[in-house]
C-alpha positions in Angstrom: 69.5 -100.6 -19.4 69.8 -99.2 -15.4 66.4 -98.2 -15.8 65.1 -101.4 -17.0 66.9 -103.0 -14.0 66.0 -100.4 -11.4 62.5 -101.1 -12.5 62.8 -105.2 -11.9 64.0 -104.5 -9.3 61.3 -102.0 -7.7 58.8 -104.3 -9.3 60.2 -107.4 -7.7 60.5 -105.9 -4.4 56.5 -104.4 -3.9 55.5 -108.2 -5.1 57.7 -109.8 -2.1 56.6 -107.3 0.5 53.2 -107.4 -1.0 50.1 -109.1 0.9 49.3 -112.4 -1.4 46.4 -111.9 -3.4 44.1 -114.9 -2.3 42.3 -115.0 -5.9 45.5 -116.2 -7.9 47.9 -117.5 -5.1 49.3 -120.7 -5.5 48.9 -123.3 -2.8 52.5 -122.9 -1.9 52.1 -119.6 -1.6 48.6 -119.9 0.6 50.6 -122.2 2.6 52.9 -119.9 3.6 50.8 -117.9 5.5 50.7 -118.8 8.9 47.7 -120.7 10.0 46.9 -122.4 6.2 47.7 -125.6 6.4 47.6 -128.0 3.1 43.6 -128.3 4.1 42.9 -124.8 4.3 44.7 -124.0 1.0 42.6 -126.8 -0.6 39.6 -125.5 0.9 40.5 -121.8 -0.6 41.4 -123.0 -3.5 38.4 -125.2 -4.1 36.1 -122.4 -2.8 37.5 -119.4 -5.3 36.6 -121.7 -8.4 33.1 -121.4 -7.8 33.2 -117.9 -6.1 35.5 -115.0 -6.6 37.9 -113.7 -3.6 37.6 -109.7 -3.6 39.9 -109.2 -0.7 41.2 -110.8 2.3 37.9 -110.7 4.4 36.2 -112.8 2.0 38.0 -115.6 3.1 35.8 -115.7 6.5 33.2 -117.3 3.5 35.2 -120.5 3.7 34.9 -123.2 5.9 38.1 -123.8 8.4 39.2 -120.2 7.9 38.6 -117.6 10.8 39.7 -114.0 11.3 43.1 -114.9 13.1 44.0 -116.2 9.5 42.4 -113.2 8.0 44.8 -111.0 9.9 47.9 -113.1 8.8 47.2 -112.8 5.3 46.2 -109.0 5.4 49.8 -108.8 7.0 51.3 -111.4 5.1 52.3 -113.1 8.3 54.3 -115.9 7.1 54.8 -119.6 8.4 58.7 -119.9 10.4 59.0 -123.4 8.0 57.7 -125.3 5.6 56.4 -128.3 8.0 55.5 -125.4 10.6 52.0 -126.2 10.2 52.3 -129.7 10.2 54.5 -129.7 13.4 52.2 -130.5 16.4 55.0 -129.0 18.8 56.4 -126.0 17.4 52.6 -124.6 17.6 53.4 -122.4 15.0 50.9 -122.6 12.1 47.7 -124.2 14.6 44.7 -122.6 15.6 44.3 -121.9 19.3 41.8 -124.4 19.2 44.4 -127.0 18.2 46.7 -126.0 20.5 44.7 -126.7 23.6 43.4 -130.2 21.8 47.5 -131.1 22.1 47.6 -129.7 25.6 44.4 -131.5 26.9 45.7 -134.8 25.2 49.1 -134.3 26.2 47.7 -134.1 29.9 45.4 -136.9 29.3 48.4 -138.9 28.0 50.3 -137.9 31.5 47.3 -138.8 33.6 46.8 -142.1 32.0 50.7 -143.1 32.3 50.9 -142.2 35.9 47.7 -144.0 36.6 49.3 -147.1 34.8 52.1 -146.4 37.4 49.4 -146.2 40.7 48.0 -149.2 39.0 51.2 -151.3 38.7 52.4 -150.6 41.9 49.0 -151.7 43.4 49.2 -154.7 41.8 53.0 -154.9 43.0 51.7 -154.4 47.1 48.5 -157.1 46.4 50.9 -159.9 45.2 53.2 -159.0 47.9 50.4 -159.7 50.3 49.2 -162.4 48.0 53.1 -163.8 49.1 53.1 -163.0 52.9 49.6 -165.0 53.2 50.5 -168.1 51.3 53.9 -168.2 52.9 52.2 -167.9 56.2 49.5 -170.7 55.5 52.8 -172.8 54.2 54.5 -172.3 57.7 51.0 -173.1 59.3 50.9 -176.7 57.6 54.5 -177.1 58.5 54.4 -176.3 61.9 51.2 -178.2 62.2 52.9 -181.6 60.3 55.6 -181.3 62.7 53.2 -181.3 65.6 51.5 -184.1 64.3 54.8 -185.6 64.3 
């Protein structure tokens, strides 16, 4: 009976520090890998009914997936959450690519908004001059109706 359990046990414990074998993995368990996204593990899954997955390297065949990915399944480099790769902030699970798309747009974003601000505040200084002149043609006519007076 303590053999039987020693060996769940050893079994159990090579499958969780095991790499995931790419051929049967679920898309949970694709998912979990760092980098695979809900697209990606589509995209796997879809491309291993057609063709088999020998190893890890053969995932370079399919479209989206690079060696960075590669290396985190070889090590079985994990995702820190289950959203991780759906979080645009946390950067964990994107592509370096997509990290620098969210940086560029993020400074996009910033020079857009502070050139709303330059914007509104040179509106703000062309109706105060807008003001000054039409108060100074108003004191024109007045001074000239009083002259006329």
């Amino acid at each position: 009976m303590i053999k039987k359990l020693l060996i769940a046990m050893l079994v159990l414990s090579t499958y969780l520090v095991a790499a995931i074998n790419v051929q049967t993995a679920s898309k949970s368990e694709l998912m979990s890998i760092s980098g695979i996204g809900e697209k990606k593990a589509d995209s796997i899954i879809k491309y291993r009914k057609t063709n088999k997955l020998k190893s890890a390297d053969d995932l370079l065949k399919v479209k989206g997936i690079g060696k960075g990915i590669v290396k985190n399944v070889k090590g079985n480099v994990k995702s820190k959450g289950k959203n991780s790769a759906k979080s645009k902030n946390s950067g964990h699970g994107q592509s370096k690519k997509s990290m620098n798309k969210t940086k560029n747009s993020t400074k996009i974003d910033k020079k857009k908004a502070s050139k709303k601000v330059t914007d509104s505040k040179e509106k703000a200084k062309k109706a105060k001059k807008t003001k000054k002149k039409k108060a100074k043609k108003e004191d024109k006519k007045k001074s000239k109706s009083k002259q006329g007076k």
